[in-house]
N, CA, C and O atoms as CSV, one atom per row, in Angstrom:
chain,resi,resn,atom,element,x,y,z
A,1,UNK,N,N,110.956,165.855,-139.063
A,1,UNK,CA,C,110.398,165.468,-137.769
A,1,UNK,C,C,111.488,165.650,-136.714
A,1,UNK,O,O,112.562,165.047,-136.709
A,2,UNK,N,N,111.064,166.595,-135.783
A,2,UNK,CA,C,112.265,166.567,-135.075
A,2,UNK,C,C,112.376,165.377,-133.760
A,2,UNK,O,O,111.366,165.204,-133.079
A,3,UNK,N,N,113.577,164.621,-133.465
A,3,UNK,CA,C,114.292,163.949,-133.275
A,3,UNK,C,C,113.476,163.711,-131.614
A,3,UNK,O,O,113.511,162.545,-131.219
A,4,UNK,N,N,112.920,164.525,-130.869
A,4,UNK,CA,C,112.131,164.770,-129.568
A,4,UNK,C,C,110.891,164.384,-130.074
A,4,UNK,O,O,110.137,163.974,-129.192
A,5,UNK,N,N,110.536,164.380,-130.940
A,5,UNK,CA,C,108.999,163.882,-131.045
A,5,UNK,C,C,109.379,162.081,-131.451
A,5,UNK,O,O,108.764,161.282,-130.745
A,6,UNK,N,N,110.045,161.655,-132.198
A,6,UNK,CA,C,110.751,159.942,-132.630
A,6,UNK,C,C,110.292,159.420,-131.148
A,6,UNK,O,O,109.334,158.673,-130.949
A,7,UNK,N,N,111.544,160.198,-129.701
A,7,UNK,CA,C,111.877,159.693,-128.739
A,7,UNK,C,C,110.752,159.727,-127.982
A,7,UNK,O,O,110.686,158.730,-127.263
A,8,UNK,N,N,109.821,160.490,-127.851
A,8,UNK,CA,C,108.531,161.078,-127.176
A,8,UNK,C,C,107.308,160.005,-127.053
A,8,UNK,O,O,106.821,159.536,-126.024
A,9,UNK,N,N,106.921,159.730,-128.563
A,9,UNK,CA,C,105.948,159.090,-129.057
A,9,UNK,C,C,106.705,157.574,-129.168
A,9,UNK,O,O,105.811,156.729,-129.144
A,10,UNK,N,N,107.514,157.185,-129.236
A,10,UNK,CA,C,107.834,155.774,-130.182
A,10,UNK,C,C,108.695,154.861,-128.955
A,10,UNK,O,O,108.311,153.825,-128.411
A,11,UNK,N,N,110.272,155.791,-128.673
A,11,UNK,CA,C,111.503,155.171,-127.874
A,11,UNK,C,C,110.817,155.221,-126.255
A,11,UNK,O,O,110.673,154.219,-125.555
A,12,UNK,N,N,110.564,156.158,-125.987
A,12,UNK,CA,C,110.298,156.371,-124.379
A,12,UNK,C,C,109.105,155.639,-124.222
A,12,UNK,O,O,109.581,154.777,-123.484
A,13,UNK,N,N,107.886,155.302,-124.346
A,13,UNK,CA,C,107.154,154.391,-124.379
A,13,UNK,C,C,107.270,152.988,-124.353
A,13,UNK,O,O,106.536,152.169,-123.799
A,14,UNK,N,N,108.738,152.743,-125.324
A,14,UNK,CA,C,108.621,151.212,-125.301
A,14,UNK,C,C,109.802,151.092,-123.958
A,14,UNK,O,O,109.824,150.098,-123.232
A,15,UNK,N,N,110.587,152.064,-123.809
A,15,UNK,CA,C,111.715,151.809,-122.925
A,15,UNK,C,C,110.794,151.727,-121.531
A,15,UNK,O,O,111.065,150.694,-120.920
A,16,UNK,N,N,109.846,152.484,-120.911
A,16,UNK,CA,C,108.831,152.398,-119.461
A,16,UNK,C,C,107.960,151.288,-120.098
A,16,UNK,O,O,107.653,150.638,-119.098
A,17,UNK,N,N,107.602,150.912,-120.746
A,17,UNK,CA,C,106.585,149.779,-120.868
A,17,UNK,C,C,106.890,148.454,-122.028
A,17,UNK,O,O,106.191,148.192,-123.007
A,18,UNK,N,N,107.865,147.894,-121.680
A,18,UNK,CA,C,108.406,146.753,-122.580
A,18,UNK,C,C,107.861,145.653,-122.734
A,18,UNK,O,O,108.336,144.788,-123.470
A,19,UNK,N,N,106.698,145.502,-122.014
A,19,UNK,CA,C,106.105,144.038,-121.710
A,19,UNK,C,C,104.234,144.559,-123.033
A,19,UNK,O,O,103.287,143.866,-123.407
A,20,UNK,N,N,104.543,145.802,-123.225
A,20,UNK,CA,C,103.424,146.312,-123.864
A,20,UNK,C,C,103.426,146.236,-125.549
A,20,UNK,O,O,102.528,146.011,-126.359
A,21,UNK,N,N,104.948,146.550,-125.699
A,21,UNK,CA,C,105.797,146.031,-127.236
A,21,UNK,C,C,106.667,144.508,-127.425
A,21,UNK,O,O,107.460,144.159,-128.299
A,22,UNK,N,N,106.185,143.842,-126.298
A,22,UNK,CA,C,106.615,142.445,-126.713
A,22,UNK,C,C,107.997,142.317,-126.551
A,22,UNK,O,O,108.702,141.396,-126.962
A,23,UNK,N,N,108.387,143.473,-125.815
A,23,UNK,CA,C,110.173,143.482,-125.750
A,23,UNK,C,C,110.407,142.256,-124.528
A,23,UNK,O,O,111.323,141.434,-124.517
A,24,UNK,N,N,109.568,142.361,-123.762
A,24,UNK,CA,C,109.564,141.489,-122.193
A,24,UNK,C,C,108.591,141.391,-122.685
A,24,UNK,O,O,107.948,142.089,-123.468
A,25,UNK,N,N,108.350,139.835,-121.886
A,25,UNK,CA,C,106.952,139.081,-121.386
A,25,UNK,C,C,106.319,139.199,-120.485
A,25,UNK,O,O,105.174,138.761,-120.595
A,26,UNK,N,N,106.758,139.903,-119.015
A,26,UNK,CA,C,105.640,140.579,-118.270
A,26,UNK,C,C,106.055,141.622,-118.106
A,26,UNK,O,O,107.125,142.072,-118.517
A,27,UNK,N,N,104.884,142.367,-117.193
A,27,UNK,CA,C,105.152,143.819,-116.630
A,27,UNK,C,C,106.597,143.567,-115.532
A,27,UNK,O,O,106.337,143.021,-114.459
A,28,UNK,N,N,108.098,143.963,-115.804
A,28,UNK,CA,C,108.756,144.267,-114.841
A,28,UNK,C,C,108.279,144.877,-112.938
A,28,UNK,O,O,107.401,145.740,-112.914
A,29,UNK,N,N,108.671,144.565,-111.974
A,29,UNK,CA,C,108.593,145.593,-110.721
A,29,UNK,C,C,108.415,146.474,-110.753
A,29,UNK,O,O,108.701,147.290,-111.630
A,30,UNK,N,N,107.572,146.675,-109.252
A,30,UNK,CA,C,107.854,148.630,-109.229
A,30,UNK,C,C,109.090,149.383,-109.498
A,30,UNK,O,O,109.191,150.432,-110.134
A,31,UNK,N,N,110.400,148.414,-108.687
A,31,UNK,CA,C,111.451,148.857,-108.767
A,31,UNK,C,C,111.964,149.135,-110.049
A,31,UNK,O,O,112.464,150.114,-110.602
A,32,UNK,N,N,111.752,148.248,-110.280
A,32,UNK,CA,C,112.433,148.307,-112.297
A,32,UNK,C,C,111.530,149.363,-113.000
A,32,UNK,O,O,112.222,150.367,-113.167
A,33,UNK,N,N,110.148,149.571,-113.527
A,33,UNK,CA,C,109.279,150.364,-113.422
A,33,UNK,C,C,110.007,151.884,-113.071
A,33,UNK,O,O,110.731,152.438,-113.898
A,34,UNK,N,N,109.795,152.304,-112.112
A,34,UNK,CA,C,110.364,153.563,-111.820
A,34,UNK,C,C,111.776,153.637,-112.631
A,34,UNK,O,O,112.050,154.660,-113.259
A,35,UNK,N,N,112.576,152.633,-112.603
A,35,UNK,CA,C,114.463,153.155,-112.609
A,35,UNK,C,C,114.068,153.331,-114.494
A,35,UNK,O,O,114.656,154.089,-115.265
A,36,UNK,N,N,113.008,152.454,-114.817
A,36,UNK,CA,C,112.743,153.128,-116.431
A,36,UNK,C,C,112.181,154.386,-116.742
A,36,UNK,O,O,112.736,155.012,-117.646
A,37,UNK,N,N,111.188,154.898,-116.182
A,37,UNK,CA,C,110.364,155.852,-116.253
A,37,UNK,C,C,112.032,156.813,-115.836
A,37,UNK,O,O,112.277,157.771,-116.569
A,38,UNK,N,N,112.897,156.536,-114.864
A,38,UNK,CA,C,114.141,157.863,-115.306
A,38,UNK,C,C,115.244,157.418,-116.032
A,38,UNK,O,O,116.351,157.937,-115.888
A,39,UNK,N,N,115.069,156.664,-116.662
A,39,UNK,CA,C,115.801,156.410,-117.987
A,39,UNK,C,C,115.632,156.786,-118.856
A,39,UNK,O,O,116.491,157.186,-119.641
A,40,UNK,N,N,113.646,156.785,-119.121
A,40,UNK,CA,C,113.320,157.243,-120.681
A,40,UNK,C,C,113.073,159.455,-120.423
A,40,UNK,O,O,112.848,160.378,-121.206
A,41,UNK,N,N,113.293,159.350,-118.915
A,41,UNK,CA,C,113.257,160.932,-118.690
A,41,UNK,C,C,114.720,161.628,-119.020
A,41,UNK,O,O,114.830,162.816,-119.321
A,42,UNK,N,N,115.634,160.864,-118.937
A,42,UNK,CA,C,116.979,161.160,-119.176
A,42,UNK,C,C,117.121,161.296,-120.911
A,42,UNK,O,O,117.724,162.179,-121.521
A,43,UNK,N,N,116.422,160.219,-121.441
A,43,UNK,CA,C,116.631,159.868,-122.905
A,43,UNK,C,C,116.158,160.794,-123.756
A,43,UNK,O,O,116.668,161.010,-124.855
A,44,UNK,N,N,114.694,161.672,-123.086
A,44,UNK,CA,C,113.955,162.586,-123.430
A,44,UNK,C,C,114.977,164.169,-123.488
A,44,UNK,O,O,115.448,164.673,-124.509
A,45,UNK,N,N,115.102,164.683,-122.082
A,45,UNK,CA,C,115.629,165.249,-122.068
A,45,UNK,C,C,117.160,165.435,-123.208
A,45,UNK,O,O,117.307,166.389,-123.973
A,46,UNK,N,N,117.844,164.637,-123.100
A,46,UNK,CA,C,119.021,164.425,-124.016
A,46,UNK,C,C,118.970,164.455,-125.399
A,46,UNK,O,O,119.931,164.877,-126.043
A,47,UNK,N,N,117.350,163.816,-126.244
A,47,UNK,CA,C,116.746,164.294,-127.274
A,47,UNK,C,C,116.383,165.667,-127.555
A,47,UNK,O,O,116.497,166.292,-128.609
A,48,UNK,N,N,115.958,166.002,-126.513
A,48,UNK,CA,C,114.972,167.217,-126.755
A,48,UNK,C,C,115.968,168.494,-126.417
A,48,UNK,O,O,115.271,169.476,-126.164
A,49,UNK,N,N,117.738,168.861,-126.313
A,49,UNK,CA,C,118.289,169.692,-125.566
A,49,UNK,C,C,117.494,170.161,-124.711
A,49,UNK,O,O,117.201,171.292,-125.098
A,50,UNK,N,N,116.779,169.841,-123.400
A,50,UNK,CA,C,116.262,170.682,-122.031
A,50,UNK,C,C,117.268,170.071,-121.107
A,50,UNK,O,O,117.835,168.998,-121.313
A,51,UNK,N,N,117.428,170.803,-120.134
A,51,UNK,CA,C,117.812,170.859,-118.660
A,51,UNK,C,C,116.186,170.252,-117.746
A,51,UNK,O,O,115.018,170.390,-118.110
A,52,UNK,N,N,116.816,169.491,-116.330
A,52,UNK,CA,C,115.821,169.268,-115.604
A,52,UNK,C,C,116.140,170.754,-114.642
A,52,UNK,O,O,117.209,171.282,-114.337
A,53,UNK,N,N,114.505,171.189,-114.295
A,53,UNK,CA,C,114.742,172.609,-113.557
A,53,UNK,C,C,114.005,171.799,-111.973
A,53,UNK,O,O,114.099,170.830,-111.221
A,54,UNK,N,N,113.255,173.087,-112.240
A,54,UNK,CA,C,112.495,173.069,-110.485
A,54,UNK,C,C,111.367,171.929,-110.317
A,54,UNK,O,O,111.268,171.402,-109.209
A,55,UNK,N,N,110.509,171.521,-111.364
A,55,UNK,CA,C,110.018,170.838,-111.986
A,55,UNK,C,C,110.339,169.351,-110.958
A,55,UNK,O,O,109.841,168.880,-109.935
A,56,UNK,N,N,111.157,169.073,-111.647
A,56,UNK,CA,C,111.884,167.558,-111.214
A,56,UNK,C,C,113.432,168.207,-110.760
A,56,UNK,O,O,114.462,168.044,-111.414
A,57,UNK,N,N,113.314,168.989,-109.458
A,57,UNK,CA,C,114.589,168.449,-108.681
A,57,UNK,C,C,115.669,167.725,-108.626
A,57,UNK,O,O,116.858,168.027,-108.726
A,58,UNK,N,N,114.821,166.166,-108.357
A,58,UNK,CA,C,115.817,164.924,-108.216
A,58,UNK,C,C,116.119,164.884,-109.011
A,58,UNK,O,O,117.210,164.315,-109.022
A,59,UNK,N,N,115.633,165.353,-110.435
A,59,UNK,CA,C,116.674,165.162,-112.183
A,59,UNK,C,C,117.753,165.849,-112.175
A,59,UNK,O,O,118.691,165.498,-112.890
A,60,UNK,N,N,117.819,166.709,-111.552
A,60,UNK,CA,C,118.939,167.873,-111.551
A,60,UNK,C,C,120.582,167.616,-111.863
A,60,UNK,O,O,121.433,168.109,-112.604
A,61,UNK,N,N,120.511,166.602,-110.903
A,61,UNK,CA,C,121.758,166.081,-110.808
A,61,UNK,C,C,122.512,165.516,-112.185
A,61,UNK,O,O,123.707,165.382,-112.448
A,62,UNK,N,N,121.120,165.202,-113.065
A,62,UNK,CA,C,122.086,164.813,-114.530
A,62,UNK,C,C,122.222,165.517,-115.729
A,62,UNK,O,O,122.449,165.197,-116.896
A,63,UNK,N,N,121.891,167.243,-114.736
A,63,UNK,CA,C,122.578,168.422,-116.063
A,63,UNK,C,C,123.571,167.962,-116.512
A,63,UNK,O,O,123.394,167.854,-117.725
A,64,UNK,N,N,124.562,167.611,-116.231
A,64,UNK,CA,C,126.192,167.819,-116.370
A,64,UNK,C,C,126.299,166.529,-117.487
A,64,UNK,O,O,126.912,166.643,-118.549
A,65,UNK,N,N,125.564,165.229,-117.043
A,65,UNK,CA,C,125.375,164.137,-118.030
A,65,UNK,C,C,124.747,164.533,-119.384
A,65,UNK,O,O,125.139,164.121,-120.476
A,66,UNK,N,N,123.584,165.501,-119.143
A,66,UNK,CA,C,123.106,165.594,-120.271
A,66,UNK,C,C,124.167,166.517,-121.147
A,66,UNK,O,O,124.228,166.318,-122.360
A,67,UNK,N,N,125.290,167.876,-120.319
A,67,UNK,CA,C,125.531,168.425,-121.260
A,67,UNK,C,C,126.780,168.116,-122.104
A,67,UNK,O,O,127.312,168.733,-123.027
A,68,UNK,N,N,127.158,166.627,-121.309
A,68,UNK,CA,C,128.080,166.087,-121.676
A,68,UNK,C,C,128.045,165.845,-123.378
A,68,UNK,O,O,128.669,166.252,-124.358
A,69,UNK,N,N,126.860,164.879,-123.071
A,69,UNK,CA,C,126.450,163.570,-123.918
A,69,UNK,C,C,125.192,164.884,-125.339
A,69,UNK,O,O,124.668,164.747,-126.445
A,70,UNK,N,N,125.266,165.529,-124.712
A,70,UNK,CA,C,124.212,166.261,-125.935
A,70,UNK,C,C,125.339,166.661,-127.380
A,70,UNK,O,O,124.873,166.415,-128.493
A,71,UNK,N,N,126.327,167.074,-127.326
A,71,UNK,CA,C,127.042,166.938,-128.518
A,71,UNK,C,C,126.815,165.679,-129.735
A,71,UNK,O,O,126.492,165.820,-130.914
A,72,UNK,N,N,127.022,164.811,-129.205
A,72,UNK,CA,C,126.893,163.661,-129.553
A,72,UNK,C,C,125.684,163.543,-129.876
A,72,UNK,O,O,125.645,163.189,-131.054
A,73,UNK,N,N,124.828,163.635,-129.514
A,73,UNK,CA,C,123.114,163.123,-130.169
A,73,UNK,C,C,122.723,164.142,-131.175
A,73,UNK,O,O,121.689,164.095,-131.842
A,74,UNK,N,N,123.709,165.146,-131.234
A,74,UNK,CA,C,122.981,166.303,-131.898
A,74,UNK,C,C,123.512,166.337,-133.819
A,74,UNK,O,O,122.995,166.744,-134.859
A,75,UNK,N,N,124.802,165.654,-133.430
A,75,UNK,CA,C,125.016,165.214,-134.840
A,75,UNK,C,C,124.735,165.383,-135.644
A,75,UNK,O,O,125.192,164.758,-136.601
């Protein structure tokens, strides 16, 4: 099973919606809300070796994070 489908289906789901897996007791803010939804986009990406392209713009900025940190996950 590759390692992008685990994070896809299982990790990124509970990381944007924690109050849905009992991790938290309510739904967090919008604010909080969004800053997860690019957490579990970062987490994805970094699973899955992709780059953010034209797509998502504002992701752009964390090529350099991802190509840091992708050694390491790839293990």
């Amino acid at each position: 099973v590759p390692t992008s489908f685990i994070f896809l289906r299982y990790l990124c789901p509970i990381i944007v919606s924690p109050h849905s897996f009992g991790v938290y007791s309510s739904p967090p803010p919008p604010q909080v809300t969004r800053t997860l939804v690019l957490l579990s986009k970062v987490v994805y990406a970094l699973a899955a070796g992709i780059h953010f392209g034209a797509k998502e713009s504002y992701m752009t900025d964390m090529n350099p994070f991802l190509d840091e940190y992708r050694p390491m996950v790839s293990r």
